[in-house]
N, C-alpha and C positions, 0 to 999 in steps of 0.2 A: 504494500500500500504506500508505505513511503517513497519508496523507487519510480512508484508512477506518479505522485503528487509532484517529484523531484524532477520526472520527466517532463510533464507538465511545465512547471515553474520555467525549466529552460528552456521549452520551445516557445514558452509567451516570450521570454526574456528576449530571446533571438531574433522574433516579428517584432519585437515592440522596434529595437534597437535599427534592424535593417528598414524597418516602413522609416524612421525618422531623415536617414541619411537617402531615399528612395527619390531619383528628380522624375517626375513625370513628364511627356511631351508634352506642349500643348491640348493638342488635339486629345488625350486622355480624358479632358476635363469635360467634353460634350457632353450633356448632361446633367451639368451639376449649378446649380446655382452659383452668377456669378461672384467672386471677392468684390469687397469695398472698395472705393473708390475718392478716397482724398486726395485732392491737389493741394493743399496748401490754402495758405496767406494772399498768392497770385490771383485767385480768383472767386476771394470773399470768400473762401469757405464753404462755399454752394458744390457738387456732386450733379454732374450732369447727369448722371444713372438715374439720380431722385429726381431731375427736374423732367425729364420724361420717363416716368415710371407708367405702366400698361402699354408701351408703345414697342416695335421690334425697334434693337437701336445695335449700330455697327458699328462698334470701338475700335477705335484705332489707333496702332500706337507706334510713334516714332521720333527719330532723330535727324538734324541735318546732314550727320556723319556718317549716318547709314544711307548708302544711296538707294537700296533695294525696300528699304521702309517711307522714306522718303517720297518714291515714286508711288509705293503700292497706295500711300496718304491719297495724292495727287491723284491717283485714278479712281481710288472710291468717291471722292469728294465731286469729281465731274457725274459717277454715274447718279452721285445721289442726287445731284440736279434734275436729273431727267423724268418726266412726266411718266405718274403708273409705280415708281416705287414707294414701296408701303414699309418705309422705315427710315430713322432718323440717323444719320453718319455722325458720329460723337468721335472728335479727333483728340488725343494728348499726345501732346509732345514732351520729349526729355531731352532738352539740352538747357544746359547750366546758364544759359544767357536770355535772358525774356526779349534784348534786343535783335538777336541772331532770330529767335522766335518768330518775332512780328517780321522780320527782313524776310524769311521764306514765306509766312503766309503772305506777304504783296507780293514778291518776287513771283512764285507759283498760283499767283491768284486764288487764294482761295478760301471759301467761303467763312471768314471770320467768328460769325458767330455760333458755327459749331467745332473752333477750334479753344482747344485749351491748351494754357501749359502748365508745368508741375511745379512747386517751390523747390529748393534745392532740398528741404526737409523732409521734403515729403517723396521724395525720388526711390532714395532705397527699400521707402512700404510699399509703393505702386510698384517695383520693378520685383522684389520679391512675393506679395501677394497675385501677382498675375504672371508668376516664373518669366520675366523676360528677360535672363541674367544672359539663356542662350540665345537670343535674338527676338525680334521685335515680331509681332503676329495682331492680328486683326481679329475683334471675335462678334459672332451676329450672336444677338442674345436675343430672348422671344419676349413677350410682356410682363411675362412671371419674374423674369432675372435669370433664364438660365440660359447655359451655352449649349447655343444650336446647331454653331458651325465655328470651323476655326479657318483663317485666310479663304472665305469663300470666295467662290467665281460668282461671276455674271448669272449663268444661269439660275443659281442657287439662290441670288436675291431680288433676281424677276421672280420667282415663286412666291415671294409670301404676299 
């Protein structure tokens, strides 16, 4: 009896310990409701999630440094222009300069007021609460808060 209590003890021991150190991809998390979302001081304090809460909304997240996040921004931000899509494009960005910020959103034209960006304080809760330590990804959330899709296509968000 002891020997199996004992066996027990350390196979939780050994899940408990490997789930902590465990990095999931992205795309794992479809499914699941999504992490909060603070930016900071930068923009009053307000959580673009909550300000359109019931709505599908398409996060996105990037840098100017990244040129492959960067563009993917740029492209969603033209399709969510387009007449017929039924969701709101919620952009954050993460670079350390609010100047470099506002210089890409005129630079790339683009639609200001669904773009945010992060305070420097608030950078490594956003980057580790939505794993973006491995690169930068996009995610369609439904009205409930969950993730529907990760770096979806075109076709995937004429559907909803």
């Amino acid at each position: 009896m002891n020997k199996a209590l004992l066996t027990i003890a350390i196979l939780g021991l050994l899940t408990l310990l490997t789930s902590a150190y465990y990095s999931a991809p992205a795309d794992s998390r479809i499914g699941y409701k999504a992490p909060s979302l603070v930016l900071g001081d930068d923009n009053n304090g307000l959580s673009p999630l909550q300000q359109h809460r019931g709505e599908n909304i398409l996060l996105t997240f990037w840098t100017s440094a990244d040129a492959r996040s960067r563009l993917n921004d740029r492209h969603y931000d033209r399709l969510s222009r387009q007449d017929g899509m039924n969701y709101i494009h919620v952009s954050v960005n993460l670079d350390r300069s609010a100047n470099v910020f506002n210089s890409v959103v005129a630079l790339d034209d683009l639609d200001r007021s669904t773009h945010y960006t992060t305070s420097i304080e608030a950078q490594e809760t956003v980057i580790k609460g939505w794993r973006l330590d491995e690169g930068f990804h996009s995610f369609l959330l439904d009205g409930e808060g969950k993730i529907i899709a990760v770096d979806p296509d075109e076709k995937t968000l004429s559907r909803l």
